[in-house]
C-alpha positions in Angstrom: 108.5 89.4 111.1 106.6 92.8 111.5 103.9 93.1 109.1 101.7 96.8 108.9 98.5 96.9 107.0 95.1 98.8 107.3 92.1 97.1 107.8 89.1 98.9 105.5 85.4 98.3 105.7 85.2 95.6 103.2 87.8 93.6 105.1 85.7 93.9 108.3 82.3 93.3 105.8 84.1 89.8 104.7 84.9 89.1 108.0 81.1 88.6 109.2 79.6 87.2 106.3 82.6 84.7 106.2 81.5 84.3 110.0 77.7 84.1 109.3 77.9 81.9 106.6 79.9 79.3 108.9 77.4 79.4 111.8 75.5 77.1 111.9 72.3 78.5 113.7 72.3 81.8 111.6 71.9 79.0 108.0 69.4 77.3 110.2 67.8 81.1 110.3 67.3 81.6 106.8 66.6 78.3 106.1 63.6 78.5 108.4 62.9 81.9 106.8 62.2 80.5 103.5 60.0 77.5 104.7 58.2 79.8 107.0 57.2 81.8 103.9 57.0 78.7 102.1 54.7 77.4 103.8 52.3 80.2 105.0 51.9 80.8 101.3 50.9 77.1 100.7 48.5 77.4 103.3 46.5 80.3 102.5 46.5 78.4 98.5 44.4 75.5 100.6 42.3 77.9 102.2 41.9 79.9 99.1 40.9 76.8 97.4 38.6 75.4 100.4 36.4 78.3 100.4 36.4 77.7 96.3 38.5 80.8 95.0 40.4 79.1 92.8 42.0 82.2 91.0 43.5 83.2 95.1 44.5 79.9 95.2 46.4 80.0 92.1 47.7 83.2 93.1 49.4 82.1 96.3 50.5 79.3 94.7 52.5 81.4 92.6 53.8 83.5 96.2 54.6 80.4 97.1 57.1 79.3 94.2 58.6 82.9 94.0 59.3 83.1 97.3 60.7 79.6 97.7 62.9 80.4 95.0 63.7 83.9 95.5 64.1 84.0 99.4 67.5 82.6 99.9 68.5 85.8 97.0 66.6 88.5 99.5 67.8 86.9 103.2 71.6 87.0 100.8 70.8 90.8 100.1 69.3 91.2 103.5 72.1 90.0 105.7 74.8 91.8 103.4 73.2 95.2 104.0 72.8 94.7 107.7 76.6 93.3 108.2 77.5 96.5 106.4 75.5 98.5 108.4 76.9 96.9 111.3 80.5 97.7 110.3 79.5 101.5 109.5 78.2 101.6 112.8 80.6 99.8 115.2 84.0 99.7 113.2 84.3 103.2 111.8 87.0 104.6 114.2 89.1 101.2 113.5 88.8 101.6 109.6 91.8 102.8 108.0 94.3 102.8 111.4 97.5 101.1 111.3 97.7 97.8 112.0 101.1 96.3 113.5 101.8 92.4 113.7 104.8 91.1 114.8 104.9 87.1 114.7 107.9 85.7 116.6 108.5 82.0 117.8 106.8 82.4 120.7 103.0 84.5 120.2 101.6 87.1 118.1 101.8 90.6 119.0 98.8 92.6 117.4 98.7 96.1 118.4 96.3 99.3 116.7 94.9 102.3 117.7 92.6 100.5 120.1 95.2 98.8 121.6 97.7 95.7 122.1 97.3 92.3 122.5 100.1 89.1 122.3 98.3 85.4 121.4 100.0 82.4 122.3 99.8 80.3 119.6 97.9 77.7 121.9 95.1 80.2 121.9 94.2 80.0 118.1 91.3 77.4 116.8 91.7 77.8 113.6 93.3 79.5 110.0 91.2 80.1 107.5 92.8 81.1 104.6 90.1 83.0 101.3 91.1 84.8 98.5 91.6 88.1 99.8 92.3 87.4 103.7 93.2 84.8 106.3 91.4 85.1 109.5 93.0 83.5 112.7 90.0 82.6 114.6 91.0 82.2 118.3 89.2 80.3 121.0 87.4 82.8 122.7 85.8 83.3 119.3 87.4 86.7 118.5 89.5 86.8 115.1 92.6 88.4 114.1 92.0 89.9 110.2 94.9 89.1 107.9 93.9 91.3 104.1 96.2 89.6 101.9 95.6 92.5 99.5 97.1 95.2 101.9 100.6 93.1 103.0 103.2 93.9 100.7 104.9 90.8 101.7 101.9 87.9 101.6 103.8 84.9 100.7 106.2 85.4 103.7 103.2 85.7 105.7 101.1 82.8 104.0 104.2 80.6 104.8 104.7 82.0 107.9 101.1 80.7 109.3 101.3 77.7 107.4 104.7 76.6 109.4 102.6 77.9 112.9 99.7 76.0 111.6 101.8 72.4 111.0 104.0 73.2 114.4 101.4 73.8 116.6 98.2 71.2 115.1 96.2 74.1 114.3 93.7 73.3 111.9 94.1 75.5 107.9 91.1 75.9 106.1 91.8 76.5 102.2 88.9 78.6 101.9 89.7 80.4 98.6 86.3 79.0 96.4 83.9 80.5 99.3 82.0 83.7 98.0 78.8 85.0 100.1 75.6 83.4 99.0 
């Protein structure tokens, strides 16, 4: 079956955060942001409080809480507005060009303006299926970006990976609940 779609930037933009938010180093990163802060705020409350400023202490204190509380909300902002930033920057002459895929029995054939490709089906990792796309992430860690809302005919397609996914062992990730936080 030959399906056509255009991929826009908010498909691309999904497509990293989705990433992001499953790599594990890049939680470890803004995890490590908000102790950091955290912390550096509950130290300068002790020195505050050692040299006998009580009302600086207090006042760090209060750095501390907010930004324990409100840093995971700024690194979300943060890393949405760079990932959009990035897609302005390095997909713009792939937004809104026609996208061909051809799945057959044997491999996928993906071709676009930037060029063709065929994928054995031995070559994908995994299919992670969200509300509004399914992303075939291959082994050598490149993806191939499914928008559900752009195929006229999603269910053949759903069906269509779920039968490649059961054939083949390759692992399906129901990934509809996940939002960007």
């Amino acid at each position: 079956m030959i399906y056509k779609y255009n991929l826009e930037e908010s498909d691309y933009h999904t497509h990293l955060l989705y990433t992001v938010s499953r790599s594990s180093s890049a939680v470890k990163t803004r995890n490590n942001v908000r102790l950091l802060m955290t912390l550096s705020m509950m130290i300068f409350a002790f020195i505050a409080y050692g040299n006998g400023s009580t009302g600086q202490a207090i006042y760090f204190i209060f750095l501390m809480l907010i930004s324990f509380f409100l840093m995971p909300l700024y690194t979300r902002w943060s890393y949405k507005k760079t990932y959009l930033k990035h897609v302005r920057k390095f997909y713009k002459d792939r937004m809104s060009e026609p996208t061909n895929v051809e799945i057959n029995l044997l491999n996928i054939h993906v071709s676009d303006s930037q060029g063709e490709s065929i994928i054995t089906f031995d070559q994908i990792d995994t299919i992670n299926e969200l509300n509004d796309a399914v992303f075939l992430k291959l082994k050598s860690g490149t993806s191939i970006i499914f928008p559900i809302h752009s195929i006229d005919e999603k269910d053949k397609l759903l069906l269509e990976l779920q039968t490649i996914s059961t054939d083949h062992n390759i692992q399906w990730n129901d990934e509809k609940n996940w939002i960007w936080k």
